[in-house]
N, C-alpha and C positions, 0 to 999 in steps of 0.2 A: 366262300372265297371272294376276295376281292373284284371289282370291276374297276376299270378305269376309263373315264370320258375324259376324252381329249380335243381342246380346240385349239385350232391356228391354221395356217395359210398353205398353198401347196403351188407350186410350178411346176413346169416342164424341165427334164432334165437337161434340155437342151438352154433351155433358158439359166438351169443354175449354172450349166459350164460357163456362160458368157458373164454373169453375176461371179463366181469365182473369179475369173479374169479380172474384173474391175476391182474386186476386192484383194486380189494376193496370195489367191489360193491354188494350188497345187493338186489338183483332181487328176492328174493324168497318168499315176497310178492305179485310179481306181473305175471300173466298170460302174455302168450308171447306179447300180444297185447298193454300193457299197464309196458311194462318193461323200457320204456322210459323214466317215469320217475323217474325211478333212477339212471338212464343214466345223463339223465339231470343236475340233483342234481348234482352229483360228477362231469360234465363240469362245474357247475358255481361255487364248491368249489374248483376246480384247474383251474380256471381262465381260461377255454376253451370258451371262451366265440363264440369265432368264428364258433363252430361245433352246428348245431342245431340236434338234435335226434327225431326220430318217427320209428312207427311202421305201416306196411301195409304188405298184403300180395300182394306179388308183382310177377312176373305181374299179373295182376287184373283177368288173364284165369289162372294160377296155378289154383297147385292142394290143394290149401287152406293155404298150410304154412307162416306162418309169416315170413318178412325180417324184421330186423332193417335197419335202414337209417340214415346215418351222411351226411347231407345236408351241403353244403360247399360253395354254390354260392346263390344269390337270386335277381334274375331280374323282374321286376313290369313294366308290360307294358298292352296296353287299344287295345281292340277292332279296326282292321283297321288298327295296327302297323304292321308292320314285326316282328313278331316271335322273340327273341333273341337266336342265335345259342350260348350255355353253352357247352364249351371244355373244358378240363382238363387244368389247371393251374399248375404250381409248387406248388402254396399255398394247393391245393387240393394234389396234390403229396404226399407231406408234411402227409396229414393227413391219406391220404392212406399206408403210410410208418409207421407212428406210430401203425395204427389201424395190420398192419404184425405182428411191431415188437413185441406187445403184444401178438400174438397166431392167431390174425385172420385170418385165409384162406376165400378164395373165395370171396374176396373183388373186386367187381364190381362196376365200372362206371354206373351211371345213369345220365340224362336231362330230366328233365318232367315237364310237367304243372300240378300244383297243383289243382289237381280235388280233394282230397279228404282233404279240410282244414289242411293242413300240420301246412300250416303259420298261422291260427288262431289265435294265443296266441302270434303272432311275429315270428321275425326271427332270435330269441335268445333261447339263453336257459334260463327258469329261475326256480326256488327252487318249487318246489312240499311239501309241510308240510305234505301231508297225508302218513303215513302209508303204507296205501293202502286201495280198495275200497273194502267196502264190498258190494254184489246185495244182498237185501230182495227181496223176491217176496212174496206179503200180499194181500188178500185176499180183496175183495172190504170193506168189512166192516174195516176191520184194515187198510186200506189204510184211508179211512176217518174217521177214530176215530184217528189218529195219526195226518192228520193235522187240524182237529179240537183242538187239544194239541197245537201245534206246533201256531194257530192261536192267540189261547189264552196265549202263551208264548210270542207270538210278541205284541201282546196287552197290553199286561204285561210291557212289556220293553218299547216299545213305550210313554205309560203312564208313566211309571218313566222319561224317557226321557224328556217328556214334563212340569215332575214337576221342574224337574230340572234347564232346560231351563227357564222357568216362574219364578224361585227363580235366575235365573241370572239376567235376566232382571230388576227384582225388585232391585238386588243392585246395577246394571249400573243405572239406574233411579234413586236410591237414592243418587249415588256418584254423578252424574250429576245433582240435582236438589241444592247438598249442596254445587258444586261448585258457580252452578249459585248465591245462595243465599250469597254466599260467597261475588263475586263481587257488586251485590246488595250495600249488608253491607257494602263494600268498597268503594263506589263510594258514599254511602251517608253520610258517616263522615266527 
């Protein structure tokens, strides 16, 4: 299985709320852990495409506080390779320079293996549509009376889907049987 070594910079969450600010960003949906994605968002609607963002509390013995992370390298190597050692580039420079000039201090160099699914979702950044999340915590009975709803809505839909479908078929079938009949006609006159 794959491994992936990742490099790039990391702050204090507190520090990217104050970096959001400056930049136009709307974090105030989201809990420090999940402020990424609207980090995100505003990388792929100004074309940053090259900065991947996430959140962890770093290092993994702190004392619980969340960093952000702007991931700026990404190496994919197997079991039995040598390691790839990830140094600071200028391209990284670069982003460590912008992430200054907008307010942020304490911009720190990191290389690490991705133990904690960073790269899941790629090593892009891409649009989050939500809002933000909301946690219900429901009680066994509401938990399944909800997707017993939820069962019966996709049933629902499923069924229309299929009527659907079946009403396509029937007029590829009838386009398809008039063409044939078509030639037919044609080939016996």
């Amino acid at each position: 299985m794959p491994v992936w070594t990742l490099g790039g910079y990391h702050i204090p969450a507190s520090v990217a709320r104050d970096l959001n600010k400056v930049l136009g960003i709307d974090d105030s949906p989201y809990e420090d852990l999940r402020m990424y994605w609207a980090v995100n968002n505003w990388l792929v609607d100004n074309n940053k495409l090259h900065i991947l963002c996430r959140c962890h509390d770093w290092p993994p013995t702190n004392d619980g506080k969340p960093r952000v992370f702007f991931f700026t390298q990404f190496h994919q190597w197997y079991a039995g390779w040598k390691r790839p050692e990830v140094l600071e580039r200028e391209e990284d420079l670069e982003v460590k320079r912008w992430l200054e000039e907008n307010g942020a201090m304490d911009v720190q160099w990191v290389s690490l293996d991705d133990d904690y699914g960073f790269t899941r979702g790629g090593t892009r950044p891409w649009k989050c549509d939500r809002e933000h999340v909301v946690i219900e915590y429901l009680s066994t009975e509401e938990a399944l009376e909800r997707s017993r709803v939820e069962r019966e809505q996709l049933k629902e839909s499923m069924d229309a889907w299929k009527l659907a479908r079946a009403a396509k078929e029937r007029e590829e079938l009838a386009e398809y049987y008039a063409e044939k009949k078509k030639e037919v006609d044609a080939g016996s006159s």
